[in-house]
C-alpha positions in Angstrom: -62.7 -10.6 -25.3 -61.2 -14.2 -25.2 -59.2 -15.7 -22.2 -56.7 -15.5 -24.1 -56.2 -11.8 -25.0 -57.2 -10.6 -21.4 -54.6 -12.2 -19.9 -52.6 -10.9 -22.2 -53.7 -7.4 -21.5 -52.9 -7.8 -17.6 -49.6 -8.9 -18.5 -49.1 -5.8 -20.7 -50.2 -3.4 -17.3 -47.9 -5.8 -15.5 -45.1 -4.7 -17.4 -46.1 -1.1 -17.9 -46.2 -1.2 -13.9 -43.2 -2.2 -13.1 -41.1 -0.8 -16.2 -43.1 2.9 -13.9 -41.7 1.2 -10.9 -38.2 1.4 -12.1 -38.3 4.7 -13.5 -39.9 6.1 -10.9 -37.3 4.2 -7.9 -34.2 5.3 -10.3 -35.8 9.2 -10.8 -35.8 8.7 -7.4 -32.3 7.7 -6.5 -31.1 10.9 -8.9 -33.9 13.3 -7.3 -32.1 12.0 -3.8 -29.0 12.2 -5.0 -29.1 16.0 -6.3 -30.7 17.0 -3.1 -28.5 15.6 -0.4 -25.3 15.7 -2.6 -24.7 17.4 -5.6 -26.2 20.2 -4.1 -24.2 20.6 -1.1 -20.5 20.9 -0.8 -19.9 17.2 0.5 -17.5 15.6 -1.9 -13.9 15.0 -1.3 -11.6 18.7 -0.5 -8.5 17.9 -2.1 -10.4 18.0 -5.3 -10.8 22.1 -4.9 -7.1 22.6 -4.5 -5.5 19.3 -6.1 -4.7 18.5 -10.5 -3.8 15.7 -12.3 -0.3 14.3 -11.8 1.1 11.6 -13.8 3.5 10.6 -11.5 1.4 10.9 -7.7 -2.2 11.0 -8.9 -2.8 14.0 -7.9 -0.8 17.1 -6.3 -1.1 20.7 -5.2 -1.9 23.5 -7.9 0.6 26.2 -8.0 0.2 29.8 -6.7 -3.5 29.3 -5.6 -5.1 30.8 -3.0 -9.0 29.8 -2.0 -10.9 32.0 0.4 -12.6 30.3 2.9 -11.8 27.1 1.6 -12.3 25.2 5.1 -15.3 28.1 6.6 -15.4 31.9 6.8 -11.5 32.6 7.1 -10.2 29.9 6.7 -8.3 29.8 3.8 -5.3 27.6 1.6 -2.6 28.9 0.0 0.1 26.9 -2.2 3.0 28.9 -3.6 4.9 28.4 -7.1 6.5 24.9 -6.4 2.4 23.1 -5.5 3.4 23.2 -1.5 1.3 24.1 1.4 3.9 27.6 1.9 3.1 31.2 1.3 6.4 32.2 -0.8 8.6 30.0 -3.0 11.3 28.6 -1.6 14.9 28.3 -3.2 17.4 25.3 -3.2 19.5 26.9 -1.1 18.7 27.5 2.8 18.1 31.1 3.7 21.3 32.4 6.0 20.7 32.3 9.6 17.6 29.3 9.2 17.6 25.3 9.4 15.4 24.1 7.2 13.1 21.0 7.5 10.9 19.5 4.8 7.5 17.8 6.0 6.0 15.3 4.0 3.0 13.0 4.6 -0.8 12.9 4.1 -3.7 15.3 5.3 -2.5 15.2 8.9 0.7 17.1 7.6 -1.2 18.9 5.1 -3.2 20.9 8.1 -6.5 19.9 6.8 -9.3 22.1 7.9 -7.1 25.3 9.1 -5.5 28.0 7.8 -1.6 27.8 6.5 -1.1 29.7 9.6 -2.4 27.3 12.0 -1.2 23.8 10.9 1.4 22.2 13.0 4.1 22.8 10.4 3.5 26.6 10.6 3.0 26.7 14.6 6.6 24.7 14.7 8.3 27.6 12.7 6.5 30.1 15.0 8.1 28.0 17.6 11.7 28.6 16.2 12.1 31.7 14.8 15.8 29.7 13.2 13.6 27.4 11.5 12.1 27.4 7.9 9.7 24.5 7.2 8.4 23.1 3.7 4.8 21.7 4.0 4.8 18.8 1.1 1.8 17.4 2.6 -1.3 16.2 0.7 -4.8 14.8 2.0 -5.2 11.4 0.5 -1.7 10.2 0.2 -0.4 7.1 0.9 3.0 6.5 2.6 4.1 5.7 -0.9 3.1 8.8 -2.5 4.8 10.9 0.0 7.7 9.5 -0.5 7.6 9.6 -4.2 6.9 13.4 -4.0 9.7 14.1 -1.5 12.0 12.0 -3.9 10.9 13.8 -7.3 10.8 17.6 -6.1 11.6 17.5 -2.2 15.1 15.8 -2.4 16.4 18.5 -4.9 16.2 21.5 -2.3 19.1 21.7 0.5 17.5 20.9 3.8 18.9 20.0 7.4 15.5 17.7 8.7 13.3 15.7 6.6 10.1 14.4 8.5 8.0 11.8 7.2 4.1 12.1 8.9 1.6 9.7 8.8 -1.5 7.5 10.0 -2.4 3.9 9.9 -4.2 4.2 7.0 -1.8 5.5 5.0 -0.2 2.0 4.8 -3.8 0.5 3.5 -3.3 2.7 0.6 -0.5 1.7 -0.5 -2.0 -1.5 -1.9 -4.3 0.0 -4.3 -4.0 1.3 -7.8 -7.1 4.3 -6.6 -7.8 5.8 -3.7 -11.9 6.9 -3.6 -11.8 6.5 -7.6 -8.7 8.8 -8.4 -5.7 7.0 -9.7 -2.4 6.4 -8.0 0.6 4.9 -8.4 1.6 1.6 -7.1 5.5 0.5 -5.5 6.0 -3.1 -6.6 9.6 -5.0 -5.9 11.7 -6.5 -8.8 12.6 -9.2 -7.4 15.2 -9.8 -10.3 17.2 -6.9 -8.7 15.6 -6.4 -5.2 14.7 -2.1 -5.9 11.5 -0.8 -5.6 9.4 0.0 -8.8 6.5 2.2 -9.3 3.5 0.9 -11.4 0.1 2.0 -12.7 2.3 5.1 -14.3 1.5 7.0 -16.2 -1.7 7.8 -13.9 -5.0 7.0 -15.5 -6.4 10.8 -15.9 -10.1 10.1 -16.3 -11.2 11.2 -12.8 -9.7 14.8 -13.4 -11.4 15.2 -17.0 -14.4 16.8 -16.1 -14.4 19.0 -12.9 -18.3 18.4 -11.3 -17.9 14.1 -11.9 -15.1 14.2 -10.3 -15.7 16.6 -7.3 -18.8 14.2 -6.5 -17.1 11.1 -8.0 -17.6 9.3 -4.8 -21.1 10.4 -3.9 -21.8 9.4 -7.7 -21.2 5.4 -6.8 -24.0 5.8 -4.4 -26.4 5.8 -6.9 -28.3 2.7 -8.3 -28.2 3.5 -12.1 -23.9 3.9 -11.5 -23.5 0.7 -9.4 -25.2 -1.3 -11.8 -23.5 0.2 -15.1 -19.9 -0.9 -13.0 -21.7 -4.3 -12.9 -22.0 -4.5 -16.5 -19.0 -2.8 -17.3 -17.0 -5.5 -14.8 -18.7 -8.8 -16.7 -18.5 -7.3 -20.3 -14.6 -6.1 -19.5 -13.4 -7.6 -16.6 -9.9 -6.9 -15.1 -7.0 -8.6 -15.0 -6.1 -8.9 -11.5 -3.0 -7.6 -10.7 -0.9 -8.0 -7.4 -0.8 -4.5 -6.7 -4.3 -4.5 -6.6 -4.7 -7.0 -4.2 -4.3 -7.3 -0.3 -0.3 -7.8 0.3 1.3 -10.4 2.2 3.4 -8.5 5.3 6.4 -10.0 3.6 5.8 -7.8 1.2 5.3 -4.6 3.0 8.1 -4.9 4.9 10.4 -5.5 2.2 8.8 -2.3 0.4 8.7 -0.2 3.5 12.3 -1.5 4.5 13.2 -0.6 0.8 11.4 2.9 0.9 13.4 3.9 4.6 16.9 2.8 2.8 16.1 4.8 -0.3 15.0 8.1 2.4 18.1 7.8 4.3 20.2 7.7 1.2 18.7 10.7 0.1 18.7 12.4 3.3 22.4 11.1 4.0 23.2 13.0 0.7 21.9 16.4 2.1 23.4 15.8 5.6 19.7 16.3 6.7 18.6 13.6 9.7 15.2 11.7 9.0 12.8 11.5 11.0 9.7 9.5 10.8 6.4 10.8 13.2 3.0 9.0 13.6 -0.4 10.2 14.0 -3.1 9.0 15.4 -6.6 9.6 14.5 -9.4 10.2 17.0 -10.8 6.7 17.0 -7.4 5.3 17.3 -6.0 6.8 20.3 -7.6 4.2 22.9 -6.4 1.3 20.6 -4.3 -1.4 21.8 -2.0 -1.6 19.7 -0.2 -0.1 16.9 -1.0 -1.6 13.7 0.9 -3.9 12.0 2.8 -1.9 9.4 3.2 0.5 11.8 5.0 -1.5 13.8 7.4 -2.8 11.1 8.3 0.8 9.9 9.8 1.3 13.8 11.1 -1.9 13.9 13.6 -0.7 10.5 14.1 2.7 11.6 16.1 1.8 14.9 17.8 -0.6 12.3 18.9 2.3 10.6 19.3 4.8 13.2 16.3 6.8 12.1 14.1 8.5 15.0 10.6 7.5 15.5 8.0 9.4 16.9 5.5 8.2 18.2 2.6 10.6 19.3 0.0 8.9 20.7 1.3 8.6 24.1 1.0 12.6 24.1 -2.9 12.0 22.9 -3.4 9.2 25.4 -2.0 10.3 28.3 -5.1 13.1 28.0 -8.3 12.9 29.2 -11.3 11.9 26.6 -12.8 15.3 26.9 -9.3 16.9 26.1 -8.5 14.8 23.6 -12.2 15.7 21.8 -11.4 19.4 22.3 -8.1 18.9 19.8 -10.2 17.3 16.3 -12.7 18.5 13.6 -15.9 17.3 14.9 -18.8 16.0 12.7 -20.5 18.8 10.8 -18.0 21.5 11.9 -16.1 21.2 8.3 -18.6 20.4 5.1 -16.4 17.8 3.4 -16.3 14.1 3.1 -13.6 12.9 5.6 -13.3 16.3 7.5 -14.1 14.8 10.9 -11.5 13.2 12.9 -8.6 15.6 11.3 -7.0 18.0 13.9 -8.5 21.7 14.4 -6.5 24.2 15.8 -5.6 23.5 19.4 -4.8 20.1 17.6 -2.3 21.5 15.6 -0.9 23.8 18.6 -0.5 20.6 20.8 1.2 18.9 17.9 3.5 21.5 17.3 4.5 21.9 20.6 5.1 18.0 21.2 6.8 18.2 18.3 9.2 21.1 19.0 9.7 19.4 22.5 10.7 16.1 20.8 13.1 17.3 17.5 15.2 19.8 19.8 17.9 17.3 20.3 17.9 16.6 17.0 17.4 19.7 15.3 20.8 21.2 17.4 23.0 17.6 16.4 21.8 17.8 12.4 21.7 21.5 12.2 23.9 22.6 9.8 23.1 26.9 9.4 24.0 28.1 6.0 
């Protein structure tokens, strides 16, 4: 055999080897994969209870009811209209009850208890007088609560409107996804100064087939996906857009000054007060300070006479070992995310903070049917 064709027959097992290298590193990324996530239940909750909505992203199904959907007994319910209630509600406000509408994220949604133990439950149990709406949804930004309470929470009487939510929910608002699903986007014309909602209708894609998209974001941990997004990004990039990219706080403000105007006028219409309340998770209790949007939304709402709430005084002025005793800790609910979200002495101290805290202004915008 010449020089010649032996070193061409080494360079042949040279690429035979690695060509079995790559195989067997990518069979091994999927043999990992399937093991640690497809076949455990670790992919994002609101995926079991949540459909497609062109407007939101995503949003309750109606009339469902999943069995142990947090652990043994620990189940969700959503009636007719895709809230977190038991029974339907009508426009009007039962005889004898005020009613108060809660909107927000996964904080207000109760995630990881039953509908009889989130906050919004315990503060009717509180009150026999008082009938509340849960029109909370894990994932949601500030923006998408709003736009829910403005499509099909604005149309039902009510004498209370509160509006819950975390830091985070403010980072959200600047994307066009949240962990992959689509959602929509509140721009300003600046022709006309009024909010408008982009990125509608919502890209469906994520919702099309059910196992993709309950592991959609274990699915990106994988080699063979990252690198097909590579491709796909250089073949067909995307235009950038601004709503895709970090805001100025010019332009939060104006948007979340724009947002508050737009829930007071609705409010206003009902004769219902608005209230604004903010939670803190676990790792934020200790913080310094608030963050900045956070403080931006309080600075508007005494501008417009609007109540804040602030609870994490309540969670600071505890001990660590308290405060520990009041969240989801790590392992205790199988879903991405599930730590850090309030269990159920959580929700009880919320409730009751909460109760404490609206009684002045549940008696001044009470208005009994």
């Amino acid at each position: 055999m010449t020089p010649r064709a032996i070193l061409r027959v080494i360079a042949w097992n040279v690429v035979v080897l690695v060509g079995l290298l790559i195989v067997i590193e990518g069979a091994s990324s999927w043999v990992l994969f399937v093991r640690d996530q497809a076949l455990t239940r670790q992919y994002v909750a609101e995926r079991r209870h949540t459909t497609y909505d062109p407007d939101l992203g995503w949003v309750n199904e109606p009339g469902i009811v999943i069995r142990d959907m947090y652990g043994p007994g620990i189940s969700l319910r959503t009636n007719h209209q895709r809230f977190r209630n038991d029974a339907d509600v009508q426009k009007a406000v039962p005889a004898g009850k005020r009613r108060l509408i809660v909107s927000g994220d996964s904080f207000a949604f109760g995630f990881g208890v039953d509908n009889d133990h989130t906050w919004s439950q315990r503060l009717a149990s509180l009150d026999g007088n008082l009938e509340v709406i849960n029109m909370g949804q894990g994932g949601y930004g500030f923006d998408q609560a709003y736009l829910w309470y403005k499509r099909d929470g604005a149309a039902l009487d009510h004498q209370t409107h509160v509006m819950a939510f975390i830091d985070e929910d403010f980072d959200r608002m600047q994307y066009d996804t949240f962990v992959g699903y689509g959602k929509p986007v509140l721009d300003v014309d600046l022709d006309h100064g009024a909010l408008v909602v982009r990125n509608v209708p919502v890209p469906p894609v994520p919702y099309a087939i059910r196992w993709p998209g309950l592991h959609l974001d274990n699915l990106r941990s994988l080699r063979t996906v990252d690198l097909l997004g590579r491709l796909q990004r250089a073949i067909w990039p995307r235009t950038p857009t601004s709503f895709t990219s970090t805001w100025t706080d010019a332009k939060m403000d104006h948007i979340l000054r724009l947002i508050l105007e737009d829930l007071k006028r609705m409010n206003d219409a009902h004769g219902s007060r608005l209230v604004l309340v903010h939670f803190v998770r676990r790792m934020e209790i200790r913080a310094d300070r608030q963050a900045p949007p956070v403080e931006t939304l309080a600075r508007h709402a005494r501008a417009m006479d609007i109540p804040f709430i602030d609870l994490a005084p309540d969670f600071q002025a505890l001990s660590d070992q308290e405060i520990d005793g009041l969240f989801i800790k790590e392992g205790q609910v199988d879903y991405l995310g599930a730590a850090g979200h309030l269990n159920v002495p959580g929700n009880e101290f919320v409730a009751t903070r909460l109760h404490e805290k609206l009684a002045t202004i549940l008696a001044t915008s009470a208005r009994v049917q």
